[in-house]
C-alpha positions in Angstrom: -23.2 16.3 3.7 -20.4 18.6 4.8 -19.5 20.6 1.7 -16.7 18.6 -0.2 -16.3 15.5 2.2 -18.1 13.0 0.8 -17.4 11.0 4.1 -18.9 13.2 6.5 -22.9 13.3 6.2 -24.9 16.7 6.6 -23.8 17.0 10.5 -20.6 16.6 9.7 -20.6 13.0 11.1 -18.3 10.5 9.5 -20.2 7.6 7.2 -19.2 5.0 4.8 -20.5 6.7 0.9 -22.9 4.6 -0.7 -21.2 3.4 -4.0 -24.4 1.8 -4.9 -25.4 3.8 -8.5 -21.5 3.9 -9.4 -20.5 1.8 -12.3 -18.0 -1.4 -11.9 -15.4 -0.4 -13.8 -11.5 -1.6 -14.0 -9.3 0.4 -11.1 -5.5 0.1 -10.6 -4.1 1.8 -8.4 0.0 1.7 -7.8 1.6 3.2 -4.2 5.2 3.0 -2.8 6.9 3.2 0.3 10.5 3.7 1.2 12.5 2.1 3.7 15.8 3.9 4.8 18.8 1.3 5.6 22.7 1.1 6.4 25.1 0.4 3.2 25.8 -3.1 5.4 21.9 -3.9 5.9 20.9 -3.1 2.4 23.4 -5.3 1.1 22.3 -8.3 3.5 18.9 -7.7 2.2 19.1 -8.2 -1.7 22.0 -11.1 -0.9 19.3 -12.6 0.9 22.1 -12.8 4.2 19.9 -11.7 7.0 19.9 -14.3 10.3 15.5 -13.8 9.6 15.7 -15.7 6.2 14.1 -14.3 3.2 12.6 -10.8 4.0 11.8 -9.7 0.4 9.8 -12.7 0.0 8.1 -12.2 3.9 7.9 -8.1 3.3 6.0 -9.3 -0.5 3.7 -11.6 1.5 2.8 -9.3 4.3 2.1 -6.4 1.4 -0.2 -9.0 -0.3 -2.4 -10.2 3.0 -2.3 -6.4 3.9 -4.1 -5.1 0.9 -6.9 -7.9 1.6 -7.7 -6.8 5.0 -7.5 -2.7 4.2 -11.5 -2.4 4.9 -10.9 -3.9 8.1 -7.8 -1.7 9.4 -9.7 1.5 7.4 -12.8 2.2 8.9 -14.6 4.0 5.9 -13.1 1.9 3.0 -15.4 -0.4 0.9 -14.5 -4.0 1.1 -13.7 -4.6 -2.8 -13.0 -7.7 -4.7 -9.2 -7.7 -5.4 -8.4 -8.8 -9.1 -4.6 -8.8 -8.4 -1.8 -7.8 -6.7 1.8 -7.4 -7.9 4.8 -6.5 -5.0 7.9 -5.2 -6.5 10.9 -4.7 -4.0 13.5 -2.4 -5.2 17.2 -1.8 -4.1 17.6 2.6 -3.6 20.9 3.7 -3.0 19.9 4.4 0.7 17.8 1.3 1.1 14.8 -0.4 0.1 11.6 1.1 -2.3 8.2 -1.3 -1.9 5.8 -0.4 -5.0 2.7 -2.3 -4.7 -0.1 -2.2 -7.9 -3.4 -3.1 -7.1 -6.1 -4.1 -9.6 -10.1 -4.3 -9.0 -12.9 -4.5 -11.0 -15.5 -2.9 -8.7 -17.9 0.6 -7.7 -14.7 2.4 -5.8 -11.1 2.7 -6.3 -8.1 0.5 -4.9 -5.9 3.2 -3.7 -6.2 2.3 0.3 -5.2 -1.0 -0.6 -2.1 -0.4 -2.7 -0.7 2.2 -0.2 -1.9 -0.5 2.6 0.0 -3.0 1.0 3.2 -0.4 0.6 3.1 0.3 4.2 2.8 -3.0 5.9 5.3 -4.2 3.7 7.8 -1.6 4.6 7.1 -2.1 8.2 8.1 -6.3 7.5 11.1 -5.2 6.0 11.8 -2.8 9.6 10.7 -6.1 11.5 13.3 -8.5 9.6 16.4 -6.0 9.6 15.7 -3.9 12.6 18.0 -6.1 14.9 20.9 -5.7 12.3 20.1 -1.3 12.1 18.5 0.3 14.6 18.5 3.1 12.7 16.6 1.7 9.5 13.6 4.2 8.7 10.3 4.2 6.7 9.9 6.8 4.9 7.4 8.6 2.3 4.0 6.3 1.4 2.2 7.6 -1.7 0.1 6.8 -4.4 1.8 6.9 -8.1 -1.2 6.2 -9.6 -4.3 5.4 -10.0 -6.9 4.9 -13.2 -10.6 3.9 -13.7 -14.0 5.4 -12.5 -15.4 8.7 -13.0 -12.6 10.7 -12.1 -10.0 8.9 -14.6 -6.4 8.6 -14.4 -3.9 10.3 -12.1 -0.2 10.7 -11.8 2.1 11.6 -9.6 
């Protein structure tokens, strides 16, 4: 294995990491992602105005069925047994904030599918406004937090 990569073997070759010996333990993992939008736009949104209907319920929906199919959009992640997910849009003073959390009971961590989840939704929210602002904008994708397995909690 190439020193420190647990994803690349001894040739420096990418592989999926055998989770086998790891102990099933509770994961939650929690990610956001912003979405940039005109004062007009951002109002529409949360009034639930747009001509596309309900885009915070689509953009939840689309986060949801997102963070199922991370192991197939992510070539090295695990496919893991979702416990739950939980799609919370907020209204920012310059748009839109998507915060996904992600729980699993299971031998690797959630992570890819929370910040999955954040990004697809963020890109539904671009699809349903985008003919209103052209100039609407995702922006940072990150992981807030994450807890279980060996390596414990972290915190943004």
């Amino acid at each position: 294995m190439a020193e420190g990569f647990t994803h690349l073997n001894e040739d420096g070759d990418a592989r999926m990491v055998d989770v086998g010996a790891k102990d099933v333990t509770p994961r939650v993992a929690i990610a956001a992602a912003d979405v940039t939008l005109s004062d007009d736009v951002r109002g529409r949104l949360f009034s639930g105005d747009l001509p596309k209907g309900d885009a915070l319920g689509v953009a939840r929906v689309a986060a949801i069925m997102a963070a199922k199919q991370t192991s197939s959009l992510i070539p090295l992640c695990h496919p893991i047994p979702i416990d739950g997910i939980d799609v919370v849009i907020y209204e920012m003073d310059d748009g839109a904030q998507i915060e996904v959390t992600a729980r699993t009971t299971a031998k690797t961590g959630i992570e890819m599918e929370a910040m999955t989840a954040a990004s697809v939704g963020a890109l539904t929210l671009y699809d349903m406004v985008k003919g209103l602002d052209r100039g609407a904008e995702i922006g940072s994708v990150r992981l807030l937090h994450k807890s279980g397995g060996k390596s414990g909690e972290w915190n943004r």
